[in-house]
N, C-alpha and C positions, 0 to 999 in steps of 0.2 A: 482530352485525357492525357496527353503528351506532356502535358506541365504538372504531371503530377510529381515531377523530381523536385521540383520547386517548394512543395507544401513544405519540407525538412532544412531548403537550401535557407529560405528568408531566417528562421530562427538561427540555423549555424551563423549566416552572415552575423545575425546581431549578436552572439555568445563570442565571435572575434572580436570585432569592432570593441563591445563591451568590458571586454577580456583584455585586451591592448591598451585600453584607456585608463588602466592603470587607477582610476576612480577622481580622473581629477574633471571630469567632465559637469556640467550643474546636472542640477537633477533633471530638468527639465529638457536635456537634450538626452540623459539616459533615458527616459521614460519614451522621449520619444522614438527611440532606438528601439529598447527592448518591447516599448507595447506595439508599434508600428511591423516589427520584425513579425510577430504573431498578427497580428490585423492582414497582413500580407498573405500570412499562410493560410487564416482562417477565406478568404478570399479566393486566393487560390483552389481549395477545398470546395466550397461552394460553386466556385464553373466547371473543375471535375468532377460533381457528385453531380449536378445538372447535366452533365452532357454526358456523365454513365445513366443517369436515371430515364433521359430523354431519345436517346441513340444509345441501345444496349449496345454491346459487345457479341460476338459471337461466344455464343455458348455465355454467355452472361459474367465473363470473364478479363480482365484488362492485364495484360505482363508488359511490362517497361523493364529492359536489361537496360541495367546502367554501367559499367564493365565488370570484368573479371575479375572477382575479387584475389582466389588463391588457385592456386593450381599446385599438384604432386599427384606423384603417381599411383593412382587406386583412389584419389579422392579432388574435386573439385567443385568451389562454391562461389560463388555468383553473386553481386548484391544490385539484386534485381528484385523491384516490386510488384506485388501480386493485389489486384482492386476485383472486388467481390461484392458482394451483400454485404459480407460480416465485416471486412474490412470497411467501406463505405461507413455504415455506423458506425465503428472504431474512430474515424479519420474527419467527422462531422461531430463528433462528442468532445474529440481532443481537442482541435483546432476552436469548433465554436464556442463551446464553455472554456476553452482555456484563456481564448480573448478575453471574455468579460473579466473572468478573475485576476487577468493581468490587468486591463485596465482599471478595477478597483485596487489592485495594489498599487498603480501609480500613486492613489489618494492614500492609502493606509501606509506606506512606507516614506512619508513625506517627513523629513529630518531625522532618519535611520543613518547611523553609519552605517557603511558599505552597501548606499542605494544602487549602485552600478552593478556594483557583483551581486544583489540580489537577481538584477533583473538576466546576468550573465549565468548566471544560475539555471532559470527558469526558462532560458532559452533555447539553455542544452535539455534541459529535461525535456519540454516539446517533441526537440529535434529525436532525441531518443524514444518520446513515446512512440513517434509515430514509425524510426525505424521497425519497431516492436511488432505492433498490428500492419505494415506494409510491408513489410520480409516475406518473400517467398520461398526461403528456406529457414529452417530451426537453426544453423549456426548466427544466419542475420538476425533472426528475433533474438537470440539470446545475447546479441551480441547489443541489440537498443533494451533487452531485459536487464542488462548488469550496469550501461549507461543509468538508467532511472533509477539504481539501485544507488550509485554514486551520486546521483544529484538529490537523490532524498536523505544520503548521509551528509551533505552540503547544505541541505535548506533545513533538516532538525537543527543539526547544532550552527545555523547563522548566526545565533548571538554566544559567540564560540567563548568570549569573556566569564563567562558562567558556566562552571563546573559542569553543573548538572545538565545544561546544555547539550556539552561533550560528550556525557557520561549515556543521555537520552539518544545522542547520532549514534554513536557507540553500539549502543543495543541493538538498536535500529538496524543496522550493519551487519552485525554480526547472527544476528536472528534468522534477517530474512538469506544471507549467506550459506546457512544451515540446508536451505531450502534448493535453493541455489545451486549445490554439491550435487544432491541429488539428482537435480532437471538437467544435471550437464550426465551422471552415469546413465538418465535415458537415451539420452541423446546416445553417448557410444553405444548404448544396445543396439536401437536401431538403426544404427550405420554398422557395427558391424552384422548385425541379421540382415539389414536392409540393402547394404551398401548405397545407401542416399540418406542424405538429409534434405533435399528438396521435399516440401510438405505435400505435395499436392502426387508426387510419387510415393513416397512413405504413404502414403491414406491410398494407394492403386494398389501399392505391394504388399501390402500388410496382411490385407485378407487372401492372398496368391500364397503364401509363405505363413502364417499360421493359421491353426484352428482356432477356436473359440474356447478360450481358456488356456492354452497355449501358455506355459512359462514364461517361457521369452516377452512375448506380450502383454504377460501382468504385470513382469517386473516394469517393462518402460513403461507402462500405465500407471504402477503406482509410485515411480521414481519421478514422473511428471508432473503427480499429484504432490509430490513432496515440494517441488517446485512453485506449485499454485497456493497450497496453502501459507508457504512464506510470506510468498509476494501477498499473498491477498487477504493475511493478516486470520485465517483461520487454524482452528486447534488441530495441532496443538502447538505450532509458531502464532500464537495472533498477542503474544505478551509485548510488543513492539509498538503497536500501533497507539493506546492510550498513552504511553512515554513521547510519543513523538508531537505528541503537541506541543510541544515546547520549540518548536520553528515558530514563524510569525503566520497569522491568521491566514493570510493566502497561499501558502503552502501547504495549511493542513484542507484548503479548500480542491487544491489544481492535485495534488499529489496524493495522497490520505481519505478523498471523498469521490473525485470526479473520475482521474483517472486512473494512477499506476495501481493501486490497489484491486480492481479490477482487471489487470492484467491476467492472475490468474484464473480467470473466469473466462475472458478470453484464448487462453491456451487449450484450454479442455474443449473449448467449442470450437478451432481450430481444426484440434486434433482429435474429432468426436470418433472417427473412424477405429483408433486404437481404444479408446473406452467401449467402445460395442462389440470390439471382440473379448473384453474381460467386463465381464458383464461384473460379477464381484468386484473391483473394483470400482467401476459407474457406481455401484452401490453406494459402496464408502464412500464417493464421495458424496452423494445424499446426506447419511446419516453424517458425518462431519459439518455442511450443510444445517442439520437440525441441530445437533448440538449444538453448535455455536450459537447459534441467534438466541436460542433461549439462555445459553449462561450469560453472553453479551447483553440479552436486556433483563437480568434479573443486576448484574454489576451496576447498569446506568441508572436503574431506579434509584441507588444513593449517594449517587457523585454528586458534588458540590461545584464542580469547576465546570462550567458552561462547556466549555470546548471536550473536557473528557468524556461528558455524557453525549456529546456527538462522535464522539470517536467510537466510544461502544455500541451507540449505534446504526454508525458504519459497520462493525463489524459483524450486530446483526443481520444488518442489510444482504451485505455480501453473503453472508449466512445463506439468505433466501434465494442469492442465485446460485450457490451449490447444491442447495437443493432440487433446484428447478432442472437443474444439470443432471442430478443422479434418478431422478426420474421420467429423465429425457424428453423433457420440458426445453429444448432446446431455446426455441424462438422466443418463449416466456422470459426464458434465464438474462437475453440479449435487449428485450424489451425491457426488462427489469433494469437492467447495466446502465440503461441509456433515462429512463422518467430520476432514475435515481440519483445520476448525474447534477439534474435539475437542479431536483428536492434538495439535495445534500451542498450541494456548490451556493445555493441561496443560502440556506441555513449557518453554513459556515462563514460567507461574506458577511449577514448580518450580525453574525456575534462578533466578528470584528469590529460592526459600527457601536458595538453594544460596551466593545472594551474599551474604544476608545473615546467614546460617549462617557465613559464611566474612570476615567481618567486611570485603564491599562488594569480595573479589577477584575477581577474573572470568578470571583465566588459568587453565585445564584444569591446565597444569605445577604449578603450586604449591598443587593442592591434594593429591586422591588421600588411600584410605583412607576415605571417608566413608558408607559403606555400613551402619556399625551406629552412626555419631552422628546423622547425620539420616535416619531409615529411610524416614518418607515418602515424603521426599524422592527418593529412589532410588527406593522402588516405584512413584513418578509418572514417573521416567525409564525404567523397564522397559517398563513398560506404554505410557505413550507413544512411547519408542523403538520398539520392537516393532510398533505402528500404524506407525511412520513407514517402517520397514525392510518394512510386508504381511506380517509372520508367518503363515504362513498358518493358516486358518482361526479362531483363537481373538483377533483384532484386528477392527476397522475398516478399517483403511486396507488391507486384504489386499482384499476384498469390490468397494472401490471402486475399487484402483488396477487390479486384476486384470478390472473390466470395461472400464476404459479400453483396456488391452494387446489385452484379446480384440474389443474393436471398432474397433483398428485392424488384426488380422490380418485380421478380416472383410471391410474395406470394403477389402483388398488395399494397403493403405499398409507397406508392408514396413520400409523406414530407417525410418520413425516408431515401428514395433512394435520396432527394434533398438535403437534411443534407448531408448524405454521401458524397454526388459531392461536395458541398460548404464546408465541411469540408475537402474534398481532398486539392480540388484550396488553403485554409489557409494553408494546409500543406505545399504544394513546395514551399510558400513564405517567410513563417515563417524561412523553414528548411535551402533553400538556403541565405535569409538573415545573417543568424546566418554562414554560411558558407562564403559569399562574406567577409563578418565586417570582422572577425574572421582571415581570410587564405589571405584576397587579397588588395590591396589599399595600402599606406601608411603605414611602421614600423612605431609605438609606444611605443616598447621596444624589450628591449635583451630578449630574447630565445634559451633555449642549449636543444638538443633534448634528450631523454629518452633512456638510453639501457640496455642490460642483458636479459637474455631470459624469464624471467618472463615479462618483459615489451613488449616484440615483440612479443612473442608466443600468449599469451590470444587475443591480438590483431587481428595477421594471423589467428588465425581458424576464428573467429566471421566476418572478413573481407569474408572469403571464406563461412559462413554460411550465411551471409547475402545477396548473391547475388541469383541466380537462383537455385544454388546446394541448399541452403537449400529449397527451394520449394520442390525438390524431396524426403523429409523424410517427409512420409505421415503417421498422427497420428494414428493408429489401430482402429477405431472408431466405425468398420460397428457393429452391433449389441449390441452396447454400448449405442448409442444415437438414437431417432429417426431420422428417415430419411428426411433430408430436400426436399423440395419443386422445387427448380431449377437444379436439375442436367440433364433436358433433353438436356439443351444448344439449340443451333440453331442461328438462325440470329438476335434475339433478342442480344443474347447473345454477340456476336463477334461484335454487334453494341456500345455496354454497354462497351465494351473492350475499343473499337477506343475513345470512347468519355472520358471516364474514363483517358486514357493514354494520352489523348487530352490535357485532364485539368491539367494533373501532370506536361506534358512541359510547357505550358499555362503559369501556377503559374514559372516557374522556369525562364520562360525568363520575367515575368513582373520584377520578386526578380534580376534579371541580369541589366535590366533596370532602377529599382529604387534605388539597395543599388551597384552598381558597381560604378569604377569611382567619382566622388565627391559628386553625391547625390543631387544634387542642385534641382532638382523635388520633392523629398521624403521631404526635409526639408523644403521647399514653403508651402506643404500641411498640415503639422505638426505647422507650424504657422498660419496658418489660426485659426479662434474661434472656429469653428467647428473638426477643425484636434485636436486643445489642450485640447479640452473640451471630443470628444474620445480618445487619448490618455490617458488621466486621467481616463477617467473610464476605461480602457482595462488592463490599468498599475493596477490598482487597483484588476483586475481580475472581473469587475462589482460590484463591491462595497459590498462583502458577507462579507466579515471581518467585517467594517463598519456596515452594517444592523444585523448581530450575535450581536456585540457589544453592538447597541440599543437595541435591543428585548430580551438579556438574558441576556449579562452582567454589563450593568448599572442596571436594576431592580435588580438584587441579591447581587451588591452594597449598592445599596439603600434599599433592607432589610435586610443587614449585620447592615450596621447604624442603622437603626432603631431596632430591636431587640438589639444593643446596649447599647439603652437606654431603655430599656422593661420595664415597669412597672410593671411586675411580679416581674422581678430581682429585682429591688427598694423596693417593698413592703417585700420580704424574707431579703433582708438588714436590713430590722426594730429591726428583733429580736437582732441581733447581735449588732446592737447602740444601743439596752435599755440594754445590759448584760452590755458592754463597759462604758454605762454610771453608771449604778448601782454600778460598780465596783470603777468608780473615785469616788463616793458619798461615797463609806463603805473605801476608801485608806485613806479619809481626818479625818476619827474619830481614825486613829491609831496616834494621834498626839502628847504621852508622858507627857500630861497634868494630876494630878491625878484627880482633879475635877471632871474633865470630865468626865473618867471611873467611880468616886460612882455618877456622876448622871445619867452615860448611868444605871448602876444596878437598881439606885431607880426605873427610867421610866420602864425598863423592868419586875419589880414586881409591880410596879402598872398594867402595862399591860397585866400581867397574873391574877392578883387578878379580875379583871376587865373583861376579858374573863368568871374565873371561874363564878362569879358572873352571868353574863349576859347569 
């Protein structure tokens, strides 16, 4: 476990080297840089997680000081890391899935300008995810939280040539910034209530120094929420995340699906100890949690662009782990984070092989038929669909979603547990839609499928992690987090299964019945006034763009203009036009006339005589 500094050092190595090379290197020696730099870390990872999993730690715990980071008087911080359970999952999610996705963008970024600084990119983000989830204190995570934050304003707008690009990092940036603001005034609360920012004393101190319900302690609970939901793309910050597709397909896989986005999921399960003393806000963030998932998949029922109806839903997803969160569903929420990884990281690679299969189209409509040119392809969308929809039993994402459901009927959160179901049913339809369009019906164009073992390989494991085998790699969690609520099971439970798996076929043969075949029911209902008029607002994702726009960004145009013409500025102008003007008064008496000069002297000795006199 002593090499655990390492897992972070191999990507920094290659984000320099990368970095320095200025991009004049071939591709083939960047790839080998940038994917070799993670293959290194993900290794790494793998004999520290073995030799924490195999030879515990005392108290189940691992701290590596690496030195001292700042020192001043009344406050010092450390950048020292802390390996746990929760961390352990974190640092085996980051590193493992982020290999694969690195080494499929070796293939997917093959005659990209700026291949080098893609992968110089992607190295730093690594290196920062992992400071993130290995920080033993909230100044170090926040300090690898604002890194991921820059490398994902870096990876949106890579193809920086294009506006909208910019305008997509842009958002991106500034959204999750918002968030941001706040996760830093928890932090001063508690250092100034706490006087520490060490997490593992802040979660001793916290319950020593307040009660439950405690001010102090909602405000840093719901300033850290404000935090989580930036980063992790929920409402009412989650308008960021569908714009940020617009990076290249392996950014919205490693950054968008796998891991930073989930970072705030991992904050709150960190820091569960300050959410259980505000128990109100643990709530919130439940119900934030529900909400989301269902606007997020009522929006991807009518997206058209493959990668956007992944995006929303991600953001369902993550949905599902704040809710698992605000019903202290701990270990569900962390088992969710990690099948989801999977699910979601396949899904997104394969629509990469699907774009560029399809020579770089991304509208669902114009392709269709592709199910025997790019086969893989498709059986990563089966398989991963399938995870995303909780097929039951023979998936992932059944295993975990279906502990989430069963530990909100537990803990008696009832709307949370109906969310969940009505956000399952969106899911098979959304997900097989996007799979019927996509794979089945009618060709709308040529298709050559993808090969090389970079493109097969990251595919095949996440193919084979996504099904039932990865259910059986079970987070290390017990004495990491508290103990949820439902794990007695019984016939509540295995009832909550049937119905739950009920719904997942349910939604999957309505999506077989309305987008299979010509459609001619789906498109009836889509012309109706009422079908166009939800369609517009679902396409719209509910109209948050829109209402943002009104409420902050017209006003801060409109006192852009206005402080443009500020009458302060006008009045400071004054002095500057009477010097300018003084100056053209005193330019016209230099006029070469002699007259002129003996009578400027006479006036100016009367005017001193005149002076003296008076």
């Amino acid at each position: 476990m002593n090499l655990l500094f390492l897992t972070f050092v191999f990507p920094l190595i290659g984000f320099c080297l990368l970095s320095f090379s200025r991009g004049r290197w071939s591709e083939n020696k960047s790839a080998l840089i940038g994917v070799g730099s993670v293959a290194l870390s993900a290794l790494t990872s793998a004999w520290v997680i073995a030799d924490f999993l195999s030879n515990p730690p005392s108290g189940g715990v691992y701290h590596q000081l690496l030195w001292q980071w700042m020192a001043v008087p009344g406050f010092s911080a450390d950048l020292a890391l802390y390996l746990d359970g929760l961390s352990v999952t974190m640092l085996g999610v980051v590193t493992g899935v982020g290999f694969f996705i690195h080494l499929f963008a070796s293939w997917y970024m093959r005659g990209e300008v700026g291949y080098s600084r893609f992968f110089a990119y992607t190295n730093l983000f690594i290196a920062s995810m992992l400071f993130l989830v290995l920080g033993d204190n909230l100044l170090f995570l926040y300090f690898g939280w604002e890194g991921v934050g820059l490398c994902s304003y870096l990876l949106i707008g890579f193809y920086y040539s294009d506006r909208n690009n910019g305008n997509a990092a842009l958002k991106a940036f500034i959204v999750t910034r918002v968030g941001d603001v706040f996760m830093a005034f928890g932090l001063f609360i508690l250092f100034v209530q706490l006087g520490t920012l060490n997490i593992q004393e802040v979660l001793t101190l916290a319950p020593q120094k307040f009660a439950q319900g405690d001010l102090w302690v909602t405000l840093a609970a719901l300033a850290l929420l404000g935090g989580a939901v930036g980063k992790s793309a929920q409402l009412p910050l989650q308008t960021w995340l569908a714009d940020a597709m617009a990076g290249p397909t392996p950014v919205s896989a490693l950054i968008h699906a796998a891991t930073m986005v989930t970072a705030g999921v991992y904050l709150i399960a960190r820091t569960h100890g300050l959410f259980l003393l505000a128990p109100d806000i643990l709530e919130l963030v439940g119900i934030v949690g529900g909400v989301t998932l269902v606007l997020a998949g009522f929006a991807a029922l009518v997206q058209t662009d493959i990668k956007r109806i992944l995006a929303y839903s991600t953001m369902s997803q993550i949905g599902y782990m704040f809710l698992a969160l605000g019903v202290g569903a701990w270990d569900a929420a962390i088992f969710h984070l990690m099948t989801h990884a999977f699910f979601k990281a396949l899904l997104f690679l394969a629509s990469g092989s699907v774009i560029l299969a399809c020579h770089h189209e991304q509208n669902i409509f114009k392709m269709g038929g592709l199910w025997k040119k790019i086969p893989l392809a498709y059986l990563s969308f089966l398989v991963g669909g399938s995870a995303l929809a909780a097929l039951p039993l023979v998936t992932a994402g059944f295993y975990s979603k279906d502990e989430i459901l069963w530990e909100a009927l537990a803990s008696g959160h009832n709307l949370l547990l109906i969310a969940g179901l009505l956000g399952a049913f969106l899911t098979s339809i959304y997900t097989f839609r996007l799979i019927f369009i996509t794979f089945h019906g009618e060709a709308k164009t040529d298709a050559h499928s993808g090969h090389g073992l970079s493109h097969h390989l990251p595919l095949l494991v996440l193919i084979v992690l996504s099904t039932a085998v990865g259910a059986w790699i079970t987070p290390p969690l017990h004495g990491v987090l508290p103990e949820s609520v439902g794990h007695a099971g019984g016939d509540a439970k295995h009832t909550l299964e049937f119905v739950s798996g009920g719904i997942a076929v349910a939604g999957i043969l309505i999506a077989a019945l309305l987008f299979l075949g010509k459609r001619t029911l789906v498109t009836k209902l889509a012309q109706t006034t009422v079908g166009r008029k939800l369609s517009a607002l679902w396409y719209a994702a509910w109209g948050f763009d829109w209402l943002y726009d009104l409420l902050f960004v017209k006003p801060y145009l409109l006192v852009c203009r206005a402080l443009g013409k500020d009458p302060v500025d006008q009045g400071i102008g004054v002095l500057p036009y009477l010097v300018r003007q003084g100056n053209a008064l005193t330019v016209r008496t230099e006029n070469g006339q002699l007259r002129w000069y003996a009578l400027s002297l006479v006036a100016g000795g009367v005017l001193l005589l005149g002076i003296i006199l008076l």
